[in-house]
N, C-alpha and C positions, 0 to 999 in steps of 0.2 A: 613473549613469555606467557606461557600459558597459566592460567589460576584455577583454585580449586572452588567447586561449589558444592556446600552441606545444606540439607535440608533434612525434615524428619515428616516419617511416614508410618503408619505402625506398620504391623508385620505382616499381616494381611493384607493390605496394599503393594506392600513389595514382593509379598511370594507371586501375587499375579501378575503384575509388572513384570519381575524375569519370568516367568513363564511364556507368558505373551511374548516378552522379547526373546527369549531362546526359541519359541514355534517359529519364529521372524531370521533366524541364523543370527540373532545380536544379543549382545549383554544389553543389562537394563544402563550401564553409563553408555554403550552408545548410543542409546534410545533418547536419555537425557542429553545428550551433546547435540545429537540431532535436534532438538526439539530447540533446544538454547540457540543454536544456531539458524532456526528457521524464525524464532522470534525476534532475532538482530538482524536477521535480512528485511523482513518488513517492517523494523524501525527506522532501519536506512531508506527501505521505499517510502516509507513516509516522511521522512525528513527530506528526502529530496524532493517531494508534491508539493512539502508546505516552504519548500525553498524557491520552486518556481513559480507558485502560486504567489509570494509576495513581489518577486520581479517583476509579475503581470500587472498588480494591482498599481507600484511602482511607476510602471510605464503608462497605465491610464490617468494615472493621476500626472505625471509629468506632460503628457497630452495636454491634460485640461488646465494646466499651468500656461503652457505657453500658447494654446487659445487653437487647436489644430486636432480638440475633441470633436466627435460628430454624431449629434442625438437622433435618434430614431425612435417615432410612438412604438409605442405597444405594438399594435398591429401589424406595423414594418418589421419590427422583431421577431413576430409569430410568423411569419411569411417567412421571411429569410431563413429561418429556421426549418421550417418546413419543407422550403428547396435544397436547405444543406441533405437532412435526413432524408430525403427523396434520390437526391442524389450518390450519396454513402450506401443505400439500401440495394439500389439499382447496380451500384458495382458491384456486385456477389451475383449477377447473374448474367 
């Protein structure tokens, strides 16, 4: 079901608004629909980041529950890191 959405602009903002949208081949509600619609695409990409981002954290934490966590200094992390991003880098050529 589709729903309606009101907002208020003065007139000035709207005369340019459809201008710009009709130089574009759009009315200014598609412009608005567009725009609505690209702001719930990246609310759902973000809800889905911060959906696997807690499964992750989740799963380390359950790790370190049942004792099969595995720490590394600083240093080891800066290395490992290093040879990831070395490696990532070097595929692109």
């Amino acid at each position: 079901m589709d729903t309606r959405i009101q907002f208020r602009v003065d007139e000035e903002t709207k005369r340019l608004a459809q201008q710009m949208a009709e130089s574009q081949g759009r009315t200014l509600s598609d412009a608005c629909r567009d725009l609505t619609q690209q702001l719930a695409e990246q609310q759902r990409q973000a809800m889905s980041h911060d959906t696997w981002l807690f499964e992750q954290v989740n799963t380390a934490f359950n790790k370190l529950d049942k004792g099969h966590a595995v720490f590394v200094s600083h240093d080891e992390a800066k290395s490992r890191m290093a040879t990831y991003k070395n490696k990532i880098h070097n595929q692109g050529k």
